[in-house]
Backbone bond lengths (Angstrom), bond angles and torsions (degrees), N, CA, C in turn:
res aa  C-N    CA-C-N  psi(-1)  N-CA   C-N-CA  omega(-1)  CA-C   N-CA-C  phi
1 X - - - 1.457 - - 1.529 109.04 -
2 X 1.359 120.85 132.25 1.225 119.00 177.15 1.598 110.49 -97.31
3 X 1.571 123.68 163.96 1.550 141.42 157.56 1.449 105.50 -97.41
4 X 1.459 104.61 144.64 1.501 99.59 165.75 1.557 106.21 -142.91
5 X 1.242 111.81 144.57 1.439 114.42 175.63 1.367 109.88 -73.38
6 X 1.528 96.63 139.81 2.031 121.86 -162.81 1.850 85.64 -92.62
7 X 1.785 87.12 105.73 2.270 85.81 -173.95 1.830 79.89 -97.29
8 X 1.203 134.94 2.00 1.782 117.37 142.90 1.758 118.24 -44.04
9 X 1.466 110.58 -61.94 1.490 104.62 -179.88 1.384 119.92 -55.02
10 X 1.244 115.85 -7.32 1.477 116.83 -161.56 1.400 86.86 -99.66
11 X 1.284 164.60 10.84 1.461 151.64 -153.21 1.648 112.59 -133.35
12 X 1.731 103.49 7.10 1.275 112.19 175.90 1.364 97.36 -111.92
13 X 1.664 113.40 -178.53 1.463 133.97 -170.52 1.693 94.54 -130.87
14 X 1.107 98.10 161.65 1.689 116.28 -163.61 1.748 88.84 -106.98
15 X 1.195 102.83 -178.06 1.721 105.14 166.81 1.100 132.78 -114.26
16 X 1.571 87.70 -1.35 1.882 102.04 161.77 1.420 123.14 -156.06
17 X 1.211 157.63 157.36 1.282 155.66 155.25 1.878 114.09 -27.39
18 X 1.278 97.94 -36.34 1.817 100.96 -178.16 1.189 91.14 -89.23
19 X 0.960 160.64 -43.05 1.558 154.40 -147.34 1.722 91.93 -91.94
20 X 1.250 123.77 -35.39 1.571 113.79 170.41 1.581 121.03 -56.68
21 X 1.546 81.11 -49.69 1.441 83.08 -172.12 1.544 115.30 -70.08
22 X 1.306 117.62 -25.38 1.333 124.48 176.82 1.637 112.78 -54.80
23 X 1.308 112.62 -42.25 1.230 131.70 -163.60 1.819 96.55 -93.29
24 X 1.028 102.49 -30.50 1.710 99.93 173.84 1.561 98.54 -60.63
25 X 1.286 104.11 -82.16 1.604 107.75 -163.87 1.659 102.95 -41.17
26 X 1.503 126.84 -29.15 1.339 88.00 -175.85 1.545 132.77 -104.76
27 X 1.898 94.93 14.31 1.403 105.95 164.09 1.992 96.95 -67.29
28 X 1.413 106.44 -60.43 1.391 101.80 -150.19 2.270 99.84 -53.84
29 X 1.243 113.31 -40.52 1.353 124.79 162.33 1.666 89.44 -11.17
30 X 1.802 116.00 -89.43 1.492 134.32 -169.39 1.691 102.22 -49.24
31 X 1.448 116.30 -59.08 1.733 108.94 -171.33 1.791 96.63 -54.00
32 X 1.132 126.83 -79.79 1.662 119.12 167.77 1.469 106.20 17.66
33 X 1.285 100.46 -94.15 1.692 132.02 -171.53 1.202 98.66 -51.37
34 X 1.472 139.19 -80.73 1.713 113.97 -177.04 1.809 119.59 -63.75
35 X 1.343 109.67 11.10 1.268 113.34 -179.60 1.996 105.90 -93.78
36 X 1.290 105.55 -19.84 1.438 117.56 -156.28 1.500 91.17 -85.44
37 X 1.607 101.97 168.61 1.692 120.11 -157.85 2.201 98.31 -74.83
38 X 1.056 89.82 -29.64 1.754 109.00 -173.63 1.657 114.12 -83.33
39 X 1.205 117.35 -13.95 1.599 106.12 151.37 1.621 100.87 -92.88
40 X 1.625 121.55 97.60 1.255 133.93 151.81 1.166 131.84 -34.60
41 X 1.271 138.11 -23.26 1.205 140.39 -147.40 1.786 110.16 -133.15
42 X 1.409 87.43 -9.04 1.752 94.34 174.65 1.913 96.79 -99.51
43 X 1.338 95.04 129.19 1.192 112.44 155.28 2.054 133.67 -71.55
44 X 1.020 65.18 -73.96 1.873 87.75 161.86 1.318 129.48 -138.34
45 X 1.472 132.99 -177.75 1.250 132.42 -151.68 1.825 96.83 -143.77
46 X 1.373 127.98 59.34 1.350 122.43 -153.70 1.596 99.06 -98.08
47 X 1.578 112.38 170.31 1.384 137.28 -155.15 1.168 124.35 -151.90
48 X 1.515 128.53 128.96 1.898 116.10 166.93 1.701 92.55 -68.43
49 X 1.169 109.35 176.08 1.413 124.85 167.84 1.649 105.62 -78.62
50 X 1.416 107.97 112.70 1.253 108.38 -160.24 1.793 109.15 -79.11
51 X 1.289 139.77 -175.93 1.059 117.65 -178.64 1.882 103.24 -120.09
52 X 1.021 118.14 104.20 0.931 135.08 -159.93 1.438 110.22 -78.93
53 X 1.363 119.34 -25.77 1.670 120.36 -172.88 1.516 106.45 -83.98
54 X 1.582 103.33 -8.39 1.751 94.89 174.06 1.339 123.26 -77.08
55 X 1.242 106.55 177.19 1.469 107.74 176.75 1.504 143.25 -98.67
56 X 1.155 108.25 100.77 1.452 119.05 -168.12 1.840 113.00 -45.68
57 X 1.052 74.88 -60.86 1.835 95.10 165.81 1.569 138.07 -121.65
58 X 1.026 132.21 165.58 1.625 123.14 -175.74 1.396 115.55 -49.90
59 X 1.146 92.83 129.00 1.829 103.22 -158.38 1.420 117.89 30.48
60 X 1.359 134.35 28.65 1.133 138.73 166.99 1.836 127.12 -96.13
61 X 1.281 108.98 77.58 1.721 98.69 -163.16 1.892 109.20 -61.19
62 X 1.445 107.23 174.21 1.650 102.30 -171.14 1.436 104.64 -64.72
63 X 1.173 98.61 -53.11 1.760 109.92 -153.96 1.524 113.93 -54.62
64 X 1.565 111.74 -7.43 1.501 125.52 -174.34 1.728 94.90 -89.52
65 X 1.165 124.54 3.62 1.364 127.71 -144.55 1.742 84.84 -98.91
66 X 1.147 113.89 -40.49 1.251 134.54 -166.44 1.444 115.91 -44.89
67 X 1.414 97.08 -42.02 1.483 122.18 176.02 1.831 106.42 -52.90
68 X 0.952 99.50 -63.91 1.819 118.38 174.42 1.471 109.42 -17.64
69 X 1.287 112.86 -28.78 1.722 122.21 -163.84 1.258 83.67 -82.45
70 X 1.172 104.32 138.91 2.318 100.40 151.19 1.632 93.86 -127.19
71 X 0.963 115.18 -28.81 1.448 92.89 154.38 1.712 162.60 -37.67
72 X 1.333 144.85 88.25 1.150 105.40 -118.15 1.854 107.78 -94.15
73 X 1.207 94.94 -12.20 1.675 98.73 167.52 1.742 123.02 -68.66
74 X 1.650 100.51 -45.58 1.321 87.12 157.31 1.241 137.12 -60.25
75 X 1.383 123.93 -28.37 1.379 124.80 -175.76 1.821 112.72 -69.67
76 X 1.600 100.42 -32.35 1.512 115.89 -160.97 1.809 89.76 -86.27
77 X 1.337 132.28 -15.93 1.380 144.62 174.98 1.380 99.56 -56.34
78 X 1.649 113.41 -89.84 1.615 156.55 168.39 1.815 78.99 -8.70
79 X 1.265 111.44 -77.07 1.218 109.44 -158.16 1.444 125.75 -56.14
80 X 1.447 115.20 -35.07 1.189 139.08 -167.34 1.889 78.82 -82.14
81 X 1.027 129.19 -47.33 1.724 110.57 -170.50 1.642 105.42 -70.80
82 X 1.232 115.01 -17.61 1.700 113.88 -174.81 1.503 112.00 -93.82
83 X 1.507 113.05 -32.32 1.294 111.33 176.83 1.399 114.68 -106.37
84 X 1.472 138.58 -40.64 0.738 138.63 -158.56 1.836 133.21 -113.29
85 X 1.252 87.81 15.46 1.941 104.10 169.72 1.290 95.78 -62.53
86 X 1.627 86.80 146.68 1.755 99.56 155.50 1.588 116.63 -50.91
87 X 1.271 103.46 172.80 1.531 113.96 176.89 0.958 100.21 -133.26
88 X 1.587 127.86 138.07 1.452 139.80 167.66 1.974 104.80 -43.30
89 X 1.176 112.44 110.57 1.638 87.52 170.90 1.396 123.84 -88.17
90 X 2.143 118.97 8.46 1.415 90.90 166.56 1.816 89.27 -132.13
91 X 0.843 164.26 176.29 1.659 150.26 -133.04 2.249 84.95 -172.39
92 X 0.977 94.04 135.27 1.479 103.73 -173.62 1.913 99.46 -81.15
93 X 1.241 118.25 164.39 1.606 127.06 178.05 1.419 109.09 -80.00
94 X 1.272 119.23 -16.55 1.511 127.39 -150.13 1.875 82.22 -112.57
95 X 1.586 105.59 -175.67 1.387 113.67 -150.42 1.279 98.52 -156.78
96 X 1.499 156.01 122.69 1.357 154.86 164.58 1.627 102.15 -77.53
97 X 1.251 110.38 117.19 1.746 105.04 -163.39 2.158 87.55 -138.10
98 X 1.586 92.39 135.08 1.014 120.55 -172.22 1.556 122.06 -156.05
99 X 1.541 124.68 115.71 1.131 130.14 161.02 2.175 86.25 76.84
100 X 1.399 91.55 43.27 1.506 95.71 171.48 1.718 120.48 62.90
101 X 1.111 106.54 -2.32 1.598 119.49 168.90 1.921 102.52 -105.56
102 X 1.627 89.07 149.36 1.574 98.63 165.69 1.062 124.46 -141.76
103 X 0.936 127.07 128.33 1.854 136.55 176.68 1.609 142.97 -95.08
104 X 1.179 114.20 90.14 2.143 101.41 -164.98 1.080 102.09 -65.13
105 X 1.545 137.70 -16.72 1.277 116.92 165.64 1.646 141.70 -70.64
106 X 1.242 91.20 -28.27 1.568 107.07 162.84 1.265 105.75 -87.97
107 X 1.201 153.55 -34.30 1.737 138.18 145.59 1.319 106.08 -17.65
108 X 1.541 120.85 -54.91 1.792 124.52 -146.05 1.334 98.71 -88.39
109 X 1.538 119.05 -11.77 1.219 99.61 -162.24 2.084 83.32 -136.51
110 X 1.207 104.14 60.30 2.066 100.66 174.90 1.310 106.06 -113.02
111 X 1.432 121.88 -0.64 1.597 122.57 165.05 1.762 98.51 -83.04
112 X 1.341 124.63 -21.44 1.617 120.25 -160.45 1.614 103.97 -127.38
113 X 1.092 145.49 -151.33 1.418 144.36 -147.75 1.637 92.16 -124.81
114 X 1.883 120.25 139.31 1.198 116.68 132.21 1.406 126.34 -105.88
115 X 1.283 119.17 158.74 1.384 117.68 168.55 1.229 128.16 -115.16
116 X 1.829 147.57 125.23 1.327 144.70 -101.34 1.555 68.07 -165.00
117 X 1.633 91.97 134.30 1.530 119.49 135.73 1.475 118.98 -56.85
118 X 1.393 141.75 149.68 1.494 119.39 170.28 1.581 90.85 -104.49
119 X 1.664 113.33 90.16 1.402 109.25 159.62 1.385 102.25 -87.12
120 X 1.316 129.50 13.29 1.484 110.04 -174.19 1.324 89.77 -146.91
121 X 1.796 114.38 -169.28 1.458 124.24 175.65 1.817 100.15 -101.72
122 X 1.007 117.81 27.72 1.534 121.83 -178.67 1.238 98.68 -124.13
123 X 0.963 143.74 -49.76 1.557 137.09 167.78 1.614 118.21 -63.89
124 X 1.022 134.37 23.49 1.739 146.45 -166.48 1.696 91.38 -102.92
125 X 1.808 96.41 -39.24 1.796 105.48 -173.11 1.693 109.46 -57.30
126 X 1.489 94.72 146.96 1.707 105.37 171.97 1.790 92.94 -68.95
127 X 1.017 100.66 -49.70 1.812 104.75 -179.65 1.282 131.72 -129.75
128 X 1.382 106.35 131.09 1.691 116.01 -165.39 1.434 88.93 -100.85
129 X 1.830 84.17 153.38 1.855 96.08 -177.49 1.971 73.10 -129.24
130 X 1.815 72.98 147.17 1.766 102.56 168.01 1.566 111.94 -179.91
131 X 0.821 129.56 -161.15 1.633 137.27 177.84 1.255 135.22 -138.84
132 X 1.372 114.18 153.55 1.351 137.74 -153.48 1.338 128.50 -107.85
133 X 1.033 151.45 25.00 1.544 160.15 -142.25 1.577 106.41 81.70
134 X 1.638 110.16 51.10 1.315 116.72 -160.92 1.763 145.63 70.75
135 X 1.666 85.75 -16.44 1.728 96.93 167.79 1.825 110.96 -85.93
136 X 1.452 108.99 142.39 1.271 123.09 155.70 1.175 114.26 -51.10
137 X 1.293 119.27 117.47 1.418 129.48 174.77 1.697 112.31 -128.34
138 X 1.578 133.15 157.54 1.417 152.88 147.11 1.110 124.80 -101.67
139 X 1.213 105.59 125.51 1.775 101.58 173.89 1.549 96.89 -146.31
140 X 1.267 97.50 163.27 1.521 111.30 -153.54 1.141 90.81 -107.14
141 X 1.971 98.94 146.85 1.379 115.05 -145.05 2.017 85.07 -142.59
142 X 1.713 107.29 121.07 1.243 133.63 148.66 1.403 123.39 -89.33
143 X 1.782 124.23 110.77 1.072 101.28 169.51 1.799 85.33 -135.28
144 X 0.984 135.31 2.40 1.202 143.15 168.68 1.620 144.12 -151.95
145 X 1.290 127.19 166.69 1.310 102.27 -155.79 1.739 121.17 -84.21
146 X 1.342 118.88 15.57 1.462 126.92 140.80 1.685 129.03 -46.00
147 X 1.181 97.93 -52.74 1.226 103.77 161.35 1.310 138.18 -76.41
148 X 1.245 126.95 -10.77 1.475 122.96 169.54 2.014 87.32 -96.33
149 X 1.082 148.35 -38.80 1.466 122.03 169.08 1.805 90.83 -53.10
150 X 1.087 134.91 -76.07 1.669 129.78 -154.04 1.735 102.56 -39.67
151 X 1.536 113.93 -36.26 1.382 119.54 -156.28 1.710 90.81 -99.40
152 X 1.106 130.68 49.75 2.035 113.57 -161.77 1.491 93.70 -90.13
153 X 1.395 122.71 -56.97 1.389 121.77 -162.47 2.216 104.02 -73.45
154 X 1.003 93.39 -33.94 1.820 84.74 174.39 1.620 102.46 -75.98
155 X 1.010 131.91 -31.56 1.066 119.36 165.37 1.732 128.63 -54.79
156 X 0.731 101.08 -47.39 1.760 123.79 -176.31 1.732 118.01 102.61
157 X 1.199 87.60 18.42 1.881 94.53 170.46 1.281 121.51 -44.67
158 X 1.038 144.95 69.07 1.827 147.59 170.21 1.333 95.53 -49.07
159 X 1.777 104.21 143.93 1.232 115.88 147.28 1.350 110.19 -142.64
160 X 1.856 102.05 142.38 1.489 117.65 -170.87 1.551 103.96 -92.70
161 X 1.490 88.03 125.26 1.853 93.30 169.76 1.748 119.44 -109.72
162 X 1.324 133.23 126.08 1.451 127.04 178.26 1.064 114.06 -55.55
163 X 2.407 113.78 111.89 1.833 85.35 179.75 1.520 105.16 -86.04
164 X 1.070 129.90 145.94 1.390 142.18 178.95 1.976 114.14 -52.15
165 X 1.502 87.59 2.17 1.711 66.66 -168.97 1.359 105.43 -117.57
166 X 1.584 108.84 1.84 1.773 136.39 157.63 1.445 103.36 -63.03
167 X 1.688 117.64 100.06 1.714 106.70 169.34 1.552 96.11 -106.70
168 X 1.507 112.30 170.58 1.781 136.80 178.92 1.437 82.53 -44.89
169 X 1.559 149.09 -50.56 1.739 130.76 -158.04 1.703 100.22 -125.28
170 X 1.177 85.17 143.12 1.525 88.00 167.93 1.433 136.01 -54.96
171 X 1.146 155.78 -159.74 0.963 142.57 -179.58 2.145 119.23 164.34
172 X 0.831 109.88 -168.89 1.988 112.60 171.08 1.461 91.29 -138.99
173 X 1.540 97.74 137.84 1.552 117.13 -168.51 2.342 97.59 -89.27
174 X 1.491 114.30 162.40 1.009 107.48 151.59 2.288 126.31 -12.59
175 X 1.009 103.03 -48.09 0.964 108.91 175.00 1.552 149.25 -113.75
176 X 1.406 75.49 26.60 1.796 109.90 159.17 1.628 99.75 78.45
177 X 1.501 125.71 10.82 1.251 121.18 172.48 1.674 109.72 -82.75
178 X 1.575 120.45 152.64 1.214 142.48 137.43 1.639 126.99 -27.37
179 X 1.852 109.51 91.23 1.452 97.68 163.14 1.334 110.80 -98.84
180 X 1.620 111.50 171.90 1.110 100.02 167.97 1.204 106.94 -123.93
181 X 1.323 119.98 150.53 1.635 131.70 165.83 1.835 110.49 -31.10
182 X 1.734 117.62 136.41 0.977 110.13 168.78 1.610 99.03 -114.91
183 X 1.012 134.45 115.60 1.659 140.76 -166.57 1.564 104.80 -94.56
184 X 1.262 112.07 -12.52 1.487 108.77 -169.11 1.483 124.15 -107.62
185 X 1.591 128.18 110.83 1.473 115.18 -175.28 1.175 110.87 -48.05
186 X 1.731 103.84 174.58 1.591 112.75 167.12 1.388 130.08 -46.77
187 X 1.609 100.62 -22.59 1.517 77.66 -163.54 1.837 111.41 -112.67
188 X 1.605 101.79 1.54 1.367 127.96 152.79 1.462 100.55 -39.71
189 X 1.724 94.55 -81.92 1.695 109.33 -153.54 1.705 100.18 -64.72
190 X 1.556 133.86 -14.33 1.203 94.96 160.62 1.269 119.10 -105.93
191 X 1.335 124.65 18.44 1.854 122.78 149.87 1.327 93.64 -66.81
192 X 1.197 141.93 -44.16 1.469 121.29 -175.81 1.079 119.98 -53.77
193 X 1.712 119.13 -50.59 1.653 142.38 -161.53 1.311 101.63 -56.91
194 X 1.553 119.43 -38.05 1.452 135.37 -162.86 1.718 110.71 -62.07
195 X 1.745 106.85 -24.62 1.457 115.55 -151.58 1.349 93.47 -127.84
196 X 1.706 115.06 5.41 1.472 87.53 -171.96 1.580 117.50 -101.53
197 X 1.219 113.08 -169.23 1.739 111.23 -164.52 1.420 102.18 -103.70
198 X 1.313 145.44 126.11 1.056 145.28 119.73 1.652 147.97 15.03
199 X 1.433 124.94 30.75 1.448 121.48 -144.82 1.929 100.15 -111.82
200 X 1.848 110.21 124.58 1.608 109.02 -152.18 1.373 125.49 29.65
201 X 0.996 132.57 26.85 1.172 112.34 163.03 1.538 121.61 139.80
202 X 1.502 105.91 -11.86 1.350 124.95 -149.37 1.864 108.96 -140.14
203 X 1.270 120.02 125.00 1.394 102.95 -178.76 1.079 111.62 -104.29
204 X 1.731 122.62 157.07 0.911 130.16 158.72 1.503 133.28 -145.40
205 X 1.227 124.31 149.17 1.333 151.98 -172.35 1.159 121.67 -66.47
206 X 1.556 136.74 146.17 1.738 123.19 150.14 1.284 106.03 -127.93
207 X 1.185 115.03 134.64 2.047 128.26 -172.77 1.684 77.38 -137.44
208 X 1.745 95.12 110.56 1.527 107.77 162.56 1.768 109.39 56.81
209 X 0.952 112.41 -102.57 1.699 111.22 -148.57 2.029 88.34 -129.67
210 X 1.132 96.96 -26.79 1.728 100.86 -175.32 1.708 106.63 -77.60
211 X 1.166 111.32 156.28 1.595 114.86 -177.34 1.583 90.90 -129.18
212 X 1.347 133.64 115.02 1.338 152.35 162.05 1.526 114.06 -79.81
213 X 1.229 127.88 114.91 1.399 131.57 178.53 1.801 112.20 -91.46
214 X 1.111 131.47 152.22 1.033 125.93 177.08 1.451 103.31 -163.20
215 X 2.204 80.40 120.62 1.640 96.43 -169.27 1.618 111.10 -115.69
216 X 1.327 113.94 -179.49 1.481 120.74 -162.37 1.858 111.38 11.55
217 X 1.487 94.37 67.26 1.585 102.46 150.95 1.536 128.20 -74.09
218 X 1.502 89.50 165.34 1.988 82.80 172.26 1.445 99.05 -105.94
219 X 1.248 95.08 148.76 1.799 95.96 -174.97 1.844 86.98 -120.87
């Protein structure tokens, strides 16, 4: 499943230079997070070529925005989200049009997630309503981190829980069954959880030569 950046949110102005930047950092905060190995279910994070020489704010164009970072990962982030997203390589005929704006990128991507700057009070929504070759349509709307907890299981967010009856050595339980040793901390076993495959019902992991199963997760 792919994300695509909502280039609708991008076509408004903020009311000040700090309020951009405020609102910058906490789109890139959300691109991060569906960019990371642990939302499962996102493929990629794609983009039109946004237009960067406009103006975010009063007489303030974006790309000057850049500057704002003194950080140098954030800045080298920011950039990599303005220049360097994927691009849809085939763009649909039709247009997702809302509040008199329309977008083929949010068309291509209304079966899967966009993610919105909140330059406005319409992008704050988990889901924007607008239309599609005249049909009413919803598509689900990231512009902050409420919404990726609201969105966890469409995303593919796993989380690893310790079952208590996994100790450091193996052992036979009360009832003469086979445990096996869990050797791996928490935060091992959910770098594992993050990568593992799906098979009936149940995922599992490989660390080296061992195959780790992991059952009744939360997805």
């Amino acid at each position: 499943m792919v994300a695509a950046v909502n280039d609708l949110s991008f076509e408004n102005q903020f009311s000040s230079k700090r309020e951009a930047v405020e609102k910058v950092r906490q789109w890139m905060k959300v691109c991060k997070k569906l960019e990371a190995k642990e939302t499962t279910a996102i493929e990629g994070l794609y983009s039109v070529m946004l237009n960067t020489s406009a103006e975010i704010a009063q007489d303030y164009p974006f790309i000057q925005l850049v500057k704002e970072f003194q950080d140098h990962d954030d800045r080298r982030y920011l950039i990599h989200l303005l220049t360097n997203l994927n691009q849809p390589e085939y763009m649909p005929h039709i247009s997702f049009c809302m509040e008199g704006k329309c977008s083929c990128i949010c068309a291509w991507a209304r079966d899967a997630i966009i993610v919105s700057i909140e330059s406005d009070k319409t992008f704050e929504q988990p889901v924007l309503h607008g239309k599609i070759a005249e049909k009413d349509v919803f598509v689900k709307n990231i512009s902050r981190q409420e919404h990726i907890l609201l969105y966890e299981q469409f995303l593919g967010i796993r989380h690893y829980e310790a079952n208590k009856k996994h100790r450091k050595q193996p052992y036979y339980d009360a009832a003469g069954r086979y445990v096996d040793a869990m050797d791996l901390d928490d935060a091992e076993a959910q770098k594992l959880l993050e990568s593992a495959v799906e098979i009936e019902g149940n995922m599992y992991g490989k660390k080296g030569s061992n195959i780790i199963a992991f059952r009744d997760i939360m997805l």
